[in-house]
C-alpha positions as CSV (number, residue, x, y, z in Angstrom):
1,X,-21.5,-23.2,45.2
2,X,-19.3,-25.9,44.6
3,X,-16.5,-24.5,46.2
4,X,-18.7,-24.1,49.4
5,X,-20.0,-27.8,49.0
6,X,-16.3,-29.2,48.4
7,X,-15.4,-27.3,51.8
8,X,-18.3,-28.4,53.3
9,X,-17.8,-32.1,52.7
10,X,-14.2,-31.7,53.7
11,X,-14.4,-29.9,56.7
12,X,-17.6,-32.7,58.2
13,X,-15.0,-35.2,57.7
14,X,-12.1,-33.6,59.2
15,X,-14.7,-33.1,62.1
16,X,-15.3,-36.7,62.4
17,X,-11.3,-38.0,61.8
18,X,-10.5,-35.4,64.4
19,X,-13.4,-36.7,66.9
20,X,-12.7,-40.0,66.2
21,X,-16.6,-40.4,65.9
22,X,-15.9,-43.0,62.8
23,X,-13.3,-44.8,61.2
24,X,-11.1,-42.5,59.5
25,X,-11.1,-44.8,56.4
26,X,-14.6,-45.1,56.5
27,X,-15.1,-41.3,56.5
28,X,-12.2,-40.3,54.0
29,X,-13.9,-42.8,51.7
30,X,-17.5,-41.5,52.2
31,X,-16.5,-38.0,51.6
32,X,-14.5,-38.9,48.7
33,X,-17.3,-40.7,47.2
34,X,-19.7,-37.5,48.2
35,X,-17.1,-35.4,46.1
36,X,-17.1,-37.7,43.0
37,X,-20.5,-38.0,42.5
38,X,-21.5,-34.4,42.9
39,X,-18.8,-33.5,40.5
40,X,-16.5,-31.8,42.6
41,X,-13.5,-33.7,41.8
42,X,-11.8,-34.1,38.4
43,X,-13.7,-37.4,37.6
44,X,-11.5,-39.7,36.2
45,X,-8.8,-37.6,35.7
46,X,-8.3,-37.6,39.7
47,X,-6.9,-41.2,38.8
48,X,-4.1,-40.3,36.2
49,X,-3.4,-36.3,36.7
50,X,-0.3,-36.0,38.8
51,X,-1.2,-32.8,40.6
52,X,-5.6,-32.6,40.4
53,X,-5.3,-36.0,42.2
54,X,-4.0,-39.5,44.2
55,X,-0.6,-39.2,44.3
56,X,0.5,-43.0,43.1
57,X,4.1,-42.0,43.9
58,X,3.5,-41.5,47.4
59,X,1.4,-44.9,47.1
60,X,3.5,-47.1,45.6
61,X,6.2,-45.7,47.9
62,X,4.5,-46.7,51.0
63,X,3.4,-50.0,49.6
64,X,7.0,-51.1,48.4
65,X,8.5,-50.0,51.9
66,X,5.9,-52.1,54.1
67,X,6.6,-55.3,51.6
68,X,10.4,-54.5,52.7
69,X,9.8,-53.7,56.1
70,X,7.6,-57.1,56.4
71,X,10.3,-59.3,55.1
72,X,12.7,-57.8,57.2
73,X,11.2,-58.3,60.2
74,X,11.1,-62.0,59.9
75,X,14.8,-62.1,60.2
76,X,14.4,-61.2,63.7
77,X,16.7,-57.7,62.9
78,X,14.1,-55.6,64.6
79,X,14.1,-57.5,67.8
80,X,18.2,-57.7,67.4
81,X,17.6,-53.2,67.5
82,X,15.6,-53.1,69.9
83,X,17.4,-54.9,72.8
84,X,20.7,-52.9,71.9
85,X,18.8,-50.1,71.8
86,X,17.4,-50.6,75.4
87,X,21.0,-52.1,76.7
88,X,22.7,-49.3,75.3
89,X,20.2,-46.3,77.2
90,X,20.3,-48.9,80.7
91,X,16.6,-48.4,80.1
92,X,16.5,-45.0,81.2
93,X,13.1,-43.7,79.3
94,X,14.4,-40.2,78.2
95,X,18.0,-41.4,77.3
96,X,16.0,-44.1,75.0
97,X,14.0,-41.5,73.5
98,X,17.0,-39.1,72.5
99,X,18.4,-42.1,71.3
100,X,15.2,-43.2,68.7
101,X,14.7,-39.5,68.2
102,X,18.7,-39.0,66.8
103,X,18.2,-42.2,64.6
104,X,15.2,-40.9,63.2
105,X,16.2,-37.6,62.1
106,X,19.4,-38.2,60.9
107,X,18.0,-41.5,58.7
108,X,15.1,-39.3,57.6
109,X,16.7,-36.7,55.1
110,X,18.4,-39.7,53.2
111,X,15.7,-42.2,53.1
112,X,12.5,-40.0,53.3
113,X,10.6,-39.8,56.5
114,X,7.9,-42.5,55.2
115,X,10.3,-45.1,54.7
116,X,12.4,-44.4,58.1
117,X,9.3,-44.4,60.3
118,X,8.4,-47.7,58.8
119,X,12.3,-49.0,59.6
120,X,12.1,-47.4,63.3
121,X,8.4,-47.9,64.7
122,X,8.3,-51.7,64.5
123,X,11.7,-51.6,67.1
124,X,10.7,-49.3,68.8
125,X,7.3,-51.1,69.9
126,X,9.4,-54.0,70.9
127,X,11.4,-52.2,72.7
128,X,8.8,-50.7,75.0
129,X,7.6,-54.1,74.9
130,X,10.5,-55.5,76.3
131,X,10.8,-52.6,79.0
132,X,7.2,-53.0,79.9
133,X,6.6,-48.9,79.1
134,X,3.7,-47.2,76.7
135,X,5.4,-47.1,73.4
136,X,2.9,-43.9,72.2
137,X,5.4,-41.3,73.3
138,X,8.3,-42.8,72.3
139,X,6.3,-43.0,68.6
140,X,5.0,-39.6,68.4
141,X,8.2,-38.3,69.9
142,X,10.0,-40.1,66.5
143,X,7.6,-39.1,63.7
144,X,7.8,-35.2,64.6
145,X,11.8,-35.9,64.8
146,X,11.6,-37.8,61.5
147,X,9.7,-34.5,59.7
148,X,12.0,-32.1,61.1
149,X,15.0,-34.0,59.8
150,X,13.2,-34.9,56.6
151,X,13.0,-31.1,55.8
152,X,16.9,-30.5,55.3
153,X,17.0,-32.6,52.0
154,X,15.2,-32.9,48.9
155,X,14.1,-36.6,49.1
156,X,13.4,-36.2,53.0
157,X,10.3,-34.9,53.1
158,X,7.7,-35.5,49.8
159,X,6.8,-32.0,49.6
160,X,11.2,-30.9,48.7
161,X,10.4,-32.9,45.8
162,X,7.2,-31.4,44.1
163,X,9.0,-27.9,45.3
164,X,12.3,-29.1,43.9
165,X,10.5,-30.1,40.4
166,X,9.1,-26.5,40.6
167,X,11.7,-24.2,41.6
168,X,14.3,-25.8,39.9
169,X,16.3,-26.5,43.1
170,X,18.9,-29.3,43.6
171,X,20.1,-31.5,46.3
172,X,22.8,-29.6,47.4
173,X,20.4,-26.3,47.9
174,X,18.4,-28.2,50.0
175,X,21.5,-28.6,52.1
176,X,22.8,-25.6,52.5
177,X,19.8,-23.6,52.8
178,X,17.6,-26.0,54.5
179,X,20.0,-28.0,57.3
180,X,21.2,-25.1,59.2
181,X,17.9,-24.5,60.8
182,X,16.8,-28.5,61.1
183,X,19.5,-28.9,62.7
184,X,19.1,-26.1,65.4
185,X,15.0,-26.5,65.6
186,X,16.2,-30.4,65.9
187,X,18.1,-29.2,69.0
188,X,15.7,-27.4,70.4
189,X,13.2,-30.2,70.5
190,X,15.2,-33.0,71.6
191,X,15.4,-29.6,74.8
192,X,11.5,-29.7,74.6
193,X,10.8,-33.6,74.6
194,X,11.9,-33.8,77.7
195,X,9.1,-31.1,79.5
196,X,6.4,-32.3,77.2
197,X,6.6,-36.0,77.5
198,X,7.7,-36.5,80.9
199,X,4.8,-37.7,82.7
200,X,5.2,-40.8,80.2
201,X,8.7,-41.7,81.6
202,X,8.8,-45.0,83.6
203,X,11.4,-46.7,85.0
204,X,11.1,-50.5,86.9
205,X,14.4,-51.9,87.3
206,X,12.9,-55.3,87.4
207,X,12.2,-55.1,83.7
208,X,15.4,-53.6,82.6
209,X,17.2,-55.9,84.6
210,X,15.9,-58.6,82.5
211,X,16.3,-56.6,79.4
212,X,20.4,-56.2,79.9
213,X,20.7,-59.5,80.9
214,X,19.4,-60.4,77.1
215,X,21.7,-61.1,74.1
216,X,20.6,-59.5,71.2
217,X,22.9,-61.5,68.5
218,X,20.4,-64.4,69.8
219,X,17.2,-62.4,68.0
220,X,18.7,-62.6,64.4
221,X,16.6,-65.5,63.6
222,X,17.8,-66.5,59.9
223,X,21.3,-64.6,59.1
224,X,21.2,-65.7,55.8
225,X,18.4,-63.8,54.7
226,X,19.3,-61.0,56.8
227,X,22.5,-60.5,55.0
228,X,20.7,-60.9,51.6
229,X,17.9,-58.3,53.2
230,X,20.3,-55.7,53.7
231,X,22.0,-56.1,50.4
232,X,19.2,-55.1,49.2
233,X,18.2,-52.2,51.4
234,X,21.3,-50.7,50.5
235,X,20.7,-50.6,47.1
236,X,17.0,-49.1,47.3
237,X,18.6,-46.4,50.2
238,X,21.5,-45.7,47.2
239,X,18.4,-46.0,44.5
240,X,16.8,-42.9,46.8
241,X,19.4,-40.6,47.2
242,X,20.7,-41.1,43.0
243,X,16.7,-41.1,42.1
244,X,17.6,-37.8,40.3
245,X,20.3,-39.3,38.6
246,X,17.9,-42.5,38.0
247,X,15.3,-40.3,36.3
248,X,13.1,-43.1,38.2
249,X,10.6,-42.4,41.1
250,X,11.2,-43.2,44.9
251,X,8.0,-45.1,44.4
252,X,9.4,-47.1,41.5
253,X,12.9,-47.8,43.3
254,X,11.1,-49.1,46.4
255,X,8.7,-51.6,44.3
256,X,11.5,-52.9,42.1
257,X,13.5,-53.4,46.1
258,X,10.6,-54.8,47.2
259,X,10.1,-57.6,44.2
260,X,14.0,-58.6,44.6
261,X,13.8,-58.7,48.2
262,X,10.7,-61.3,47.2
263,X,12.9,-63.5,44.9
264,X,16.1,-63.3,47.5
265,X,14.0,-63.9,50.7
266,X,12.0,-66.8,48.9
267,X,9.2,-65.9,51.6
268,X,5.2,-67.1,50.8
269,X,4.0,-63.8,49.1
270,X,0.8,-63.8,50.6
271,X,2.4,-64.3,54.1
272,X,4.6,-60.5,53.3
273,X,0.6,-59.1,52.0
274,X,-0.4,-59.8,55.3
275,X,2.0,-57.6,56.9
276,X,1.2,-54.3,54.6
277,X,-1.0,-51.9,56.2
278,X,-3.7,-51.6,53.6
279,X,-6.3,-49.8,55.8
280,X,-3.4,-46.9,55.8
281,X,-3.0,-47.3,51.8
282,X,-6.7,-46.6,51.8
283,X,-6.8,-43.8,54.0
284,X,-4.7,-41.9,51.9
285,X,-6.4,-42.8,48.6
286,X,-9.4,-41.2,49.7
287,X,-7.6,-38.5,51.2
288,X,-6.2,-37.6,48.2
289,X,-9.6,-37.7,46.2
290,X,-10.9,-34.9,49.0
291,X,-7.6,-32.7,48.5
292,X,-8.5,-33.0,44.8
293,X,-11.8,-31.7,45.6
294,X,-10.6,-28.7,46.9
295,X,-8.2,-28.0,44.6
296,X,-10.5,-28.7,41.5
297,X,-12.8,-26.5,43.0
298,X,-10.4,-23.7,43.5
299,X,-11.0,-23.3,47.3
300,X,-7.2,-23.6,48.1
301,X,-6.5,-21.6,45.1
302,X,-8.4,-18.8,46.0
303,X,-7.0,-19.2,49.7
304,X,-3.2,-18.9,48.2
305,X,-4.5,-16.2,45.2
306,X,-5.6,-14.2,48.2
307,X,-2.5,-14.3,50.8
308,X,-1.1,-13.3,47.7
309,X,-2.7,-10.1,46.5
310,X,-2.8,-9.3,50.4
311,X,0.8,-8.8,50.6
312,X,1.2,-7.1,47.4
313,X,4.8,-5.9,46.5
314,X,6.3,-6.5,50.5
315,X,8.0,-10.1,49.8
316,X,9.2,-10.3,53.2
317,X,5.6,-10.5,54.4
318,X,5.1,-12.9,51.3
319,X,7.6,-15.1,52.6
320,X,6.2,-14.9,56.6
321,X,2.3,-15.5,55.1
322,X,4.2,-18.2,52.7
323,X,5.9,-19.7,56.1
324,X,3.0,-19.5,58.7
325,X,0.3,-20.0,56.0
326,X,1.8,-23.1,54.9
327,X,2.3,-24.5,58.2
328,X,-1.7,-23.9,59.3
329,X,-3.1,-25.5,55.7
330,X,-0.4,-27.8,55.3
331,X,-1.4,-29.1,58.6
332,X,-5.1,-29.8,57.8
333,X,-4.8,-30.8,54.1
334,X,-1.8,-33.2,54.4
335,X,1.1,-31.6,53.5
336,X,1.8,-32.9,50.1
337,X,-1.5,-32.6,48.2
338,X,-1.0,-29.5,49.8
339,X,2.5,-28.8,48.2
340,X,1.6,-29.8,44.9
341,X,-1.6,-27.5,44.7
342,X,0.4,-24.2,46.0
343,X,3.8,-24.4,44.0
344,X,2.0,-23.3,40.9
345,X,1.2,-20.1,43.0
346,X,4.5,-19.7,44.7
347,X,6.3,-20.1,41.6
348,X,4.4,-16.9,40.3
349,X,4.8,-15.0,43.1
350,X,9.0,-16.1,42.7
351,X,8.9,-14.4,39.1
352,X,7.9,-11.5,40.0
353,X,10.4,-10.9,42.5
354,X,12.8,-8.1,42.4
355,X,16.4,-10.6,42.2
356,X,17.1,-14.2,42.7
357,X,17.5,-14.3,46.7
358,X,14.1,-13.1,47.2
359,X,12.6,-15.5,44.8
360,X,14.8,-17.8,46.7
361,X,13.2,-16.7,50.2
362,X,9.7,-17.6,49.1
363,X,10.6,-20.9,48.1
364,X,12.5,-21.8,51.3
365,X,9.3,-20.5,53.3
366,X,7.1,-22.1,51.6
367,X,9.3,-25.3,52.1
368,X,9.6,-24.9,55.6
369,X,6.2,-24.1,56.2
370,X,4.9,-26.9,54.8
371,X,7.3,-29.1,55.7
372,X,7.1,-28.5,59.9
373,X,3.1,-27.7,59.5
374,X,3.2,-31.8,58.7
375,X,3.7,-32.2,62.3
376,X,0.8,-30.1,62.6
377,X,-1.9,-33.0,63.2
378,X,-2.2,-36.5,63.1
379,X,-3.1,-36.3,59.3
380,X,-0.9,-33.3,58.1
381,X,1.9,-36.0,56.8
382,X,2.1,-39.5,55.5
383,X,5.0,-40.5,58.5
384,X,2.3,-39.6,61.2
385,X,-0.4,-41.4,59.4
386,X,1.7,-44.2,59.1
387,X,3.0,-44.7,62.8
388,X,-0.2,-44.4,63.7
389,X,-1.7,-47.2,61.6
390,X,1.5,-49.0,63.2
391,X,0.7,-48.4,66.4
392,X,-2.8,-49.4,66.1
393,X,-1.4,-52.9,64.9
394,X,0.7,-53.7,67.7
395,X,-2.0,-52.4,70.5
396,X,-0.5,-49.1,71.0
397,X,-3.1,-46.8,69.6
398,X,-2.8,-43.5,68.8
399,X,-5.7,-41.1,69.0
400,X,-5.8,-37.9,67.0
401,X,-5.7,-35.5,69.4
402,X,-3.3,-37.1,71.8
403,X,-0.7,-36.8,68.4
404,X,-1.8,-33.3,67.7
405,X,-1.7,-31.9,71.4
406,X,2.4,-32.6,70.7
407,X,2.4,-31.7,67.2
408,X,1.1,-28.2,67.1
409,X,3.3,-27.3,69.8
410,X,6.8,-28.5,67.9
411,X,4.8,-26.7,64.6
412,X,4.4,-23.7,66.6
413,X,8.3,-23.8,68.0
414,X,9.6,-25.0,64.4
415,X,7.4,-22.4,62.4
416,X,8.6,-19.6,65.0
417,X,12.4,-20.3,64.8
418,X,11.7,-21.1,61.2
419,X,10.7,-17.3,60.6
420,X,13.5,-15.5,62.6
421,X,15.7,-17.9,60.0
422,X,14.0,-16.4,56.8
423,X,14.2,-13.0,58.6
424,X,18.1,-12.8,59.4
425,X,19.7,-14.7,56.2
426,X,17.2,-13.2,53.6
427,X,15.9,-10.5,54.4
């Protein structure tokens, strides 16, 4: 029964994010709450308990990033970005969008997707700004760039590190079993982009006429701080990558860069607060407490206990149940809540393999799977959450279905190619 209930209360507010019949924080919080009180979540415990609940990594990531992004943006660097970026394209929409697509994807596996869609989205709304186009596909066209590219590294994408932590996997595995395909799936979607947002391309010379005739050294506002900004940066992009080395969280490198970029910048504090998205923060706490729900409840236990009894002894149909399985959940149950509730499961399925490669192949699956099923929907990764709430702020709203109609065709393509991958190297 309380399996059923947890589903219930789950699935009526998936209904109502995906309708966009109520706020989205409103309803995670209301369905959180629901949980909670009827017991269906670990009570307090959802609080403290790394893997039963909120995920303060993630968190803490996101908060320490927007404090960054917020002071950064006051040095007039995004505005600096953007006009290059539309000088250097002659405002032609699709050459932009390969453009912001390729900076995306190739920033994503070293700083984490999170953290690069916060760097990109803000220039990339001025930019559209400036050329008088809908910034929504250029936004959505980034984010399912940034998760692809996130997914060849361990600190890309969240879920590499709860299956790193698991599997015992390090950096360079990530590399060399993980960026081969990225980089042809990336490929093949940059192809893609160009059918599926084509009707969005618009081109008035008028505009870019006035945008080329623009000098962008002119935007840098305060080069002082700028220089003293990305001092900083530097160090919390090197604190990423070395975090292993660190022993000390991506969440705890970003807040320590974001208190010294405080005390460099000299900026009002409460002026930066303003700037953090804390309706998005929000979101995700309560989504977190639902995914909790779920998994103290057993109801995506039971669904991954069952995929694997069904496939028994055949591991290469553990790996393609593993691959597409992941990508359909890890698309409805954000991907990292998701991650963290399915290693335990994966990780017995890996010791009962037959040799190393094949224990290998289910964690590379499962990787994939959940990594490209966070393109799925709007809510299946923190990046898409967070370009969305970013969109919203700067009048370029983002509904959930016009994200998803795009996303769960690249998570169909990615899964797809993703499969014929695991197929010919492991199997």
């Amino acid at each position: 029964m309380t399996a059923a209930a947890a589903l219930a209360i789950f699935v009526t507010a998936f209904f109502f994010i995906a309708t966009e019949k109520a706020d989205k924080v409103k309803v995670v919080l209301i369905a959180a709450g629901a949980m909670t009180v009827l017991g269906l979540t670990p009570g307090a415990g959802v609080f403290f308990s790394e893997h039963d609940g909120i995920d303060w990594n993630v968190i803490f990531l996101l908060l320490g990033m927007m404090i960054i992004v917020g002071i950064i943006k006051g040095t007039g660097l995004f505005d600096y970005l953007a006009i290059w970026a539309a000088k250097r394209s002659k405002g032609r929409p699709y050459r932009l969008l390969v453009m912001l697509m390729v900076i995306t994807a190739v920033a994503s596996p070293f700083l984490d997707n999170v953290t690069t869609i916060m760097l990109v989205a803000p220039v990339t709304v001025v930019v559209c700004n400036r050329l008088r186009i809908p910034a929504h596909p250029y936004l959505i066209a980034e984010v399912l760039a940034s998760n692809i590219g996130g997914a060849s590294t361990l600190i890309g994408d969240p879920p590499n590190i709860i299956i790193a932590s698991r599997a015992g996997l390090t950096f360079n595995d990530f590399l060399v079993h993980m960026a081969p395909i990225v980089v042809v799936i990336f490929i093949a979607f940059v192809l893609l982009a160009r059918v599926m947002f084509r009707k969005s391309f618009t081109y008035d010379e008028r505009y870019v006429a006035e945008v080329m005739s623009l000098d962008e050294r002119k935007a840098i506002t305060d080069p002082k701080l700028l220089v003293r900004c990305l001092v900083v940066l530097g160090f919390v992009i090197a604190g990423f990558m070395l975090h292993s080395v660190l022993h000390a969280e991506p969440s705890i490198v970003a807040l320590v860069g974001a208190g010294v970029m405080l005390l460099v910048s000299q900026v009002e504090v409460s002026d930066v607060l303003e700037e953090v998205e804390w309706p998005v923060l929000v979101f995700f706490v309560g989504l977190f407490v639902m995914v909790a729900g779920l998994g103290h409840t057993g109801v995506i236990e039971t669904i991954g206990t069952w995929a694997a009894d069904a496939v028994g002894d055949n591991y290469f149909a553990a790996a393609t149940s593993l691959l597409f399985g992941s990508a359909v959940l890890g698309a409805f149950f954000d991907n990292i809540p998701y991650a963290a509730t399915m290693a335990p499961i994966v990780e017995g399925m890996a010791a009962g393999a037959p040799d190393p490669t094949t224990a290998e192949a289910l964690w590379w699956s499962f990787a994939l799977g959940a990594d490209f099923g966070g393109n799925g929907t709007a809510v299946a990764a923190s990046a898409n959450v967070v370009a969305i709430g970013i969109a919203a702020r700067t009048g370029n709203p983002i509904s959930f279905w016009q994200f998803t109609r795009y996303g769960i065709v690249v998570t169909v393509l990615s899964t797809l190619m993703a499969w014929v991958y695991v197929a010919l190297r492991y199997f």
